[in-house]
N, C-alpha and C positions, 0 to 999 in steps of 0.2 A: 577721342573727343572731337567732335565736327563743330566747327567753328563759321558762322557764316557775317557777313559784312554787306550792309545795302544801301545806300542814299534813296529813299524812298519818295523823294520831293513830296513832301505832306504825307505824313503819316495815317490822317483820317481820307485823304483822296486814295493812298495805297491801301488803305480801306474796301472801301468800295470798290476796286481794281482786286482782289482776291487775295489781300497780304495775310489773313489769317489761314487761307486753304494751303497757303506758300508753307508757311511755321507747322503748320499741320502735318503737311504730306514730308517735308523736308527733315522732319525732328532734329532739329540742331540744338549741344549742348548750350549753347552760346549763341546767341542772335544778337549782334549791334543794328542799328539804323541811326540815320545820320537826316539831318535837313526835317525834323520831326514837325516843323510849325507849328507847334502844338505843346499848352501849356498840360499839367496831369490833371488839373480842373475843368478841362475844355474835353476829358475824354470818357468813355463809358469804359467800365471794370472792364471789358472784353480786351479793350488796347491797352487798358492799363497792369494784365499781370494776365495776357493774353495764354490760355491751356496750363491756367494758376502756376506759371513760371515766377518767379523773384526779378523787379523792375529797376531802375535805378534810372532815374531820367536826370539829364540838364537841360533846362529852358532857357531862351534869351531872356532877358528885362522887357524887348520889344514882343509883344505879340505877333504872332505869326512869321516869326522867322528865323530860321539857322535851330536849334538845339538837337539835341543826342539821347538814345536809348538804349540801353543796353539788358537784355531778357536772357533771365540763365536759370536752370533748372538744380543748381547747385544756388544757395545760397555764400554772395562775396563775403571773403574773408575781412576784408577790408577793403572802403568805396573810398574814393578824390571824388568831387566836381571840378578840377580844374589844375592849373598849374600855379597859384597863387598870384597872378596877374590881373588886375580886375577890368583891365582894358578889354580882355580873351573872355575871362572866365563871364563876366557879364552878358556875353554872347553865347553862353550855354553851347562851349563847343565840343567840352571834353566832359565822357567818364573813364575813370578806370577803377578796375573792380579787379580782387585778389581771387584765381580759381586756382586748387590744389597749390602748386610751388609757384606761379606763374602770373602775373598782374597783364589786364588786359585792358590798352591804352584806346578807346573807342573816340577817337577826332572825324571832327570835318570842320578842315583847316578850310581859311578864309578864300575868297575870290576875289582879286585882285584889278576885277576888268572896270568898274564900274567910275573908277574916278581915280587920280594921282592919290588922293588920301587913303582912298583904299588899298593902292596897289601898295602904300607905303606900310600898312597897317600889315599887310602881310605879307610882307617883307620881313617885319619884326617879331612877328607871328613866327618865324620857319626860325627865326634866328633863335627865338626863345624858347620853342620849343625842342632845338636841337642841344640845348644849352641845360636845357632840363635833363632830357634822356642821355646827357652823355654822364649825371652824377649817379643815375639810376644802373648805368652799368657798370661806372669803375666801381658802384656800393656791389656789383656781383647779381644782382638782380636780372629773373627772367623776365621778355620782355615781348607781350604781342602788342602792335601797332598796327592796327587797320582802321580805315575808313577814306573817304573822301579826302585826297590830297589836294584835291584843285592842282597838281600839278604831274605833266607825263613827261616820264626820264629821259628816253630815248625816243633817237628819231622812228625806230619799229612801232612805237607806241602813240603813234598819232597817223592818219590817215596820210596827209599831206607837210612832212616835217617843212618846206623850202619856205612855202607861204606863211606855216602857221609860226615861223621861229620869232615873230616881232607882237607872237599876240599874248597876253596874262593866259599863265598853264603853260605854258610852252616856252619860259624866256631866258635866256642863256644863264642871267645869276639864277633863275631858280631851278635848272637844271644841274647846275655845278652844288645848290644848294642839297638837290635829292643824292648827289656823289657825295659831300659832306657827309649827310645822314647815315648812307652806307656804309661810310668808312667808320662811324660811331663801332659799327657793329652788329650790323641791319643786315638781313637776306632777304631780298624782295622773293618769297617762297613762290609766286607762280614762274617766275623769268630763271627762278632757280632750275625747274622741269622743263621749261620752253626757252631755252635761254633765244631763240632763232626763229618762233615762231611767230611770222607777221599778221596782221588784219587782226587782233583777237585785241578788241576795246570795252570798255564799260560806261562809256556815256555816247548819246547820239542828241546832238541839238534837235527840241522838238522844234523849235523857229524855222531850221531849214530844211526840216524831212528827211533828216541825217541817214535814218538807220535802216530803211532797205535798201539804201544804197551801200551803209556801212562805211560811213562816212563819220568814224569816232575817232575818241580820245580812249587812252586806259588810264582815267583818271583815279581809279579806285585800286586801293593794294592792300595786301596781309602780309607785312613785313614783321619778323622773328630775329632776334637776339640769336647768335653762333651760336650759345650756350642750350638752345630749344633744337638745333637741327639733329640730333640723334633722333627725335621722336617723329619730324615730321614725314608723314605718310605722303601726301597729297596736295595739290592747289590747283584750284581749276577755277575757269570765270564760266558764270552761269548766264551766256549771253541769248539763250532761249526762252529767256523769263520778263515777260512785261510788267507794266502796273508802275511804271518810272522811265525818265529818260535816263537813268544807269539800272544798270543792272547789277544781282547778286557777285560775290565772291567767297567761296569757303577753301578751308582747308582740313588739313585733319592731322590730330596730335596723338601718340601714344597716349593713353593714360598712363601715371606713376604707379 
C-alpha cells in the first residue's frame, strides 16, 4: 500500500501546477494534502474525488485557509474530522480515516510564527494532540500520522540548526515536544532508513529563494505506530517534485 503526504499550499494553485498528472502518474493507495485553502463548494468534481477516488475533506470556518484532504481508492472504514477540540477542529486541520486495520491521522498542525497567540495556540495544539494519540495507542490501535508538522526534530533536519534554534518550527520545547511524540510510540519511518542522511528537506521558503540553494526545513513526516513496523517496506521524500513550496512524502505498507 503506497501512501503519499503533500502540503500542497492551495489545492486549486497545486492545480494548475500539475497535482492531477502527480495522482495520476504516482497511483497512491492513499493521498493526504494538507493547506487545502479550499472549501468542497469552491471546487470542480475533478478535485473533488479526483480519478473517482473516495474524498473526505476538513475545511476551516475561515475561507481560504489551513484545511485537509484525504483521497483513497478503498473506501474509510470509519472517518473523524478532528480531535473534539473546537478551538483545532474549526480550523479544518485533521482527517483520519480507517484503511484495512489501520486509521490514518492526516494533520497540518499549526504555525506558530505569526504572533505570541499563535505561537501559544500551538503550543497546545502539540500538547493535545499528543494527549489524544497517547489514548489511541494504549486502546492498541494502529496508527499512521503524516502531514505538515510545522515542526523539524533534529538539528540534520534543517539547513542551519545554530541560527534557526530561536525561530517557530525549530524551538527547543517543540523539539523536546517531537521526542515526547516519539516516545508515545511513533517511528519517524523516513529517519528510520536514513537515520544519518543530511540536506534531504520538504519545505523551501518561496520569500527567500530557499530551494536551489536547498536552504530547507523537513517539516513534513510519515510517522507509524511500533505496532505497523513489520510491514513497512519504504519512506522516501519526493524532493524532485514541484507545484508547492513542500514537497511530497510516501511510504509503503505491506497489505494485510
Amino acid at each position: 500500500m503506497k501512501i503519499i503526504s503533500w502540503n500542497v499550499n492551495g489545492i486549486r494553485a497545486a492545480h494548475r501546477k500539475g497535482f492531477l498528472e502527480f495522482f495520476s502518474r504516482e497511483e497512491p493507495d492513499i493521498l493526504c494534502v494538507q493547506e487545502t485553502k479550499a472549501h468542497k463548494e469552491q471546487l470542480d468534481d475533478e478535485l473533488i474525488r479526483p480519478l473517482d477516488s473516495h474524498s473526505y475533506f476538513s475545511s476551516a470556518e475561515r475561507k481560504g485557509y489551513s484545511g485537509v484532504a484525504t483521497f483513497s481508492f478503498d473506501k474509510s472504514k470509519e472517518t473523524d474530522f478532528g480531535i473534539g477540540v473546537r478551538k483545532f477542529d474549526s480550523e479544518g486541520r485533521i482527517v483520519v480515516t480507517k484503511h484495512q486495520d489501520f486509521y490514518v491521522y492526516n494533520i497540518y498542525f499549526p504555525n506558530g510564527s505569526s504572533s505570541e497567540d499563535r505561537h501559544d495556540y500551538k503550543q497546545e495544539f502539540l500538547k493535545k494532540i499528543n494527549s489524544h494519540l497517547k489514548k489511541r495507542i494504549k486502546a492498541g490501535d494502529k496508527l499512521v500520522v503524516l502531514g505538515d508538522y510545522n515542526v523539524a526534530h533534529k538539528e540534520i533536519d534543517v539547513y542551519d540548526p545554530e541560527r534557526l534554534s530561536s525561530v517557530s518550527g525549530f524551538l527547543p520545547e517543540e523539539r523536546e515536544w517531537f521526542d515526547a511524540f516519539l516516545n508515545l510510540g511513533f517511528v519517524d519511518t523516513y529517519r528510520h532508513f536514513n537515520p544519518e542522511l543530511p540536506e534531504k528537506y520538504t519545505w523551501w521558503s518561496y520569500r527567500e529563494m530557499a530551494r536551489p540553494a536547498n536552504r530547507g526545513w523537513r517539516l513534513d513526516y510519515i510517522c507509524i505506530t511500533e505496532n505497523l513496523m513489520d510491514r513497512l517496506k519504504s519512506a522516501e521524500i519526493m524532493d524532485g517534485q514541484e507545484g508547492s513550496d513542500h514537497c511530497p512524502i510516501v511510504i509503503e505498507l505491506e497489505d494485510i
